[in-house]
C-alpha positions in Angstrom: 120.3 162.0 126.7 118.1 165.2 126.4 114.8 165.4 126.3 112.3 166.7 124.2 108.9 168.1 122.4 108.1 167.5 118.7 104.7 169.3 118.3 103.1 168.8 114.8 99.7 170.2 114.5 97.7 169.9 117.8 100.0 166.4 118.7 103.1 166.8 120.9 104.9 163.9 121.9 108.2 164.0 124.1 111.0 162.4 123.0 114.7 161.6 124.3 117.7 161.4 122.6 120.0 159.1 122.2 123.7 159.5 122.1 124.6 159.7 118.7 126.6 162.5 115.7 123.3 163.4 114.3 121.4 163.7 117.6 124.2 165.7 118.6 124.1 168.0 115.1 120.2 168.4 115.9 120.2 169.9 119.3 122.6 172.5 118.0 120.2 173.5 115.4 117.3 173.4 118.0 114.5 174.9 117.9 113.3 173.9 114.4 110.4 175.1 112.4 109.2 173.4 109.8 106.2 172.2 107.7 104.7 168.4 108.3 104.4 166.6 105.7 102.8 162.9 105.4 103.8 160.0 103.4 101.5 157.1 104.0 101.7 156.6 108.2 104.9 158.7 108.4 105.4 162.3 109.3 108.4 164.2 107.5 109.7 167.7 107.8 112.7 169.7 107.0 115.8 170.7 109.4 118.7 172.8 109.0 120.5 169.9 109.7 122.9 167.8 107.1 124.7 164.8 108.8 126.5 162.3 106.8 124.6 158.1 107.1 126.0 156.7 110.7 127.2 153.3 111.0 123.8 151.5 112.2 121.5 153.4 110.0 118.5 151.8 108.9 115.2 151.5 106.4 113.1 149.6 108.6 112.0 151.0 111.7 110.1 150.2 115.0 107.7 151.8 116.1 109.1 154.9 118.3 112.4 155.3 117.1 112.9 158.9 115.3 114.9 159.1 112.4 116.9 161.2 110.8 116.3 160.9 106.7 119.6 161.6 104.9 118.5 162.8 101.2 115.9 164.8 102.7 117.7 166.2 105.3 114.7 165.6 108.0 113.2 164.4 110.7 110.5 161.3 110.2 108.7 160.0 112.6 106.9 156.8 111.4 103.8 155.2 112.7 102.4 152.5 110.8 103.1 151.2 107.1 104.3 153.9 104.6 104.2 153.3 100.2 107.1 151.1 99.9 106.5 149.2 103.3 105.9 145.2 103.0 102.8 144.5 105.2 102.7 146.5 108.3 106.7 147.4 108.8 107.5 150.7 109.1 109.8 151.4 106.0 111.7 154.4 105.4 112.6 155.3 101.4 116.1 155.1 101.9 118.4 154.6 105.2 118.2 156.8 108.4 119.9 157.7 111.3 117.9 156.4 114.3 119.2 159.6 116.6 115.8 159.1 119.7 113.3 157.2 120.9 109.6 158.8 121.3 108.3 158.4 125.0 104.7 158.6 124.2 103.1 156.7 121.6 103.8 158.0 117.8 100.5 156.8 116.5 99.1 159.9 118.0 100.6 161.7 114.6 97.9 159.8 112.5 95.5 163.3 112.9 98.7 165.5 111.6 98.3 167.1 107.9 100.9 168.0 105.3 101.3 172.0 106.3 100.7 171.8 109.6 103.5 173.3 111.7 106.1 171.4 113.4 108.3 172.6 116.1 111.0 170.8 118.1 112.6 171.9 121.0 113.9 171.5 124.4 111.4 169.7 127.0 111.0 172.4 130.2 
């Protein structure tokens, strides 16, 4: 498990990977730059990354767990109810690899705004 810092706007929040393909596939591409973007209380944002669906993927997430969005090829950190959620689930638009787990809390990205820039890296 490697450690890590997504920082999306003026909110950084470490995170540690879990031992998975697309985890794996993402620290190879690391560091990524990329553009937030928001879809209800979800944050979204390209990689250069293109893994094909693991085993366990899922649509509903808990809070914390950082997914890996297979038609989109991206990164989504969720937070709180998005468009297709049912009440106050955390609901992906299609299945993700769940590739790490936040350490700090992810409501934190609630202030982050499509555009702003996103970096992941390696935690120091």
């Amino acid at each position: 498990m490697t450690r890590l810092n997504v920082t999306a706007g003026s909110v950084t929040i470490a995170i540690e990977t879990r031992d998975t393909p697309t985890a794996a596939a993402i620290l190879e591409a690391l560091p990524i730059h990329a553009r937030a973007r928001t879809w209800g209380e979800e944050v979204y944002f390209d990689t250069p990354v293109s893994v094909p669906q693991e085993a366990d993927a899922k649509t509903i997430l808990q809070a914390g767990e950082i997914a890996f969005w297979l038609p989109g090829d991206a990164i989504a950190i969720g937070f709180g109810p998005t468009p297709v959620s049912r009440g106050d689930e955390i609901r992906l638009a299609s299945p993700a690899n769940i590739w790490a787990d936040a350490l700090d809390d992810v409501r934190k990205l609630a202030t982050v705004r499509d555009g702003e820039t996103v970096v992941v890296e390696r935690a120091v």
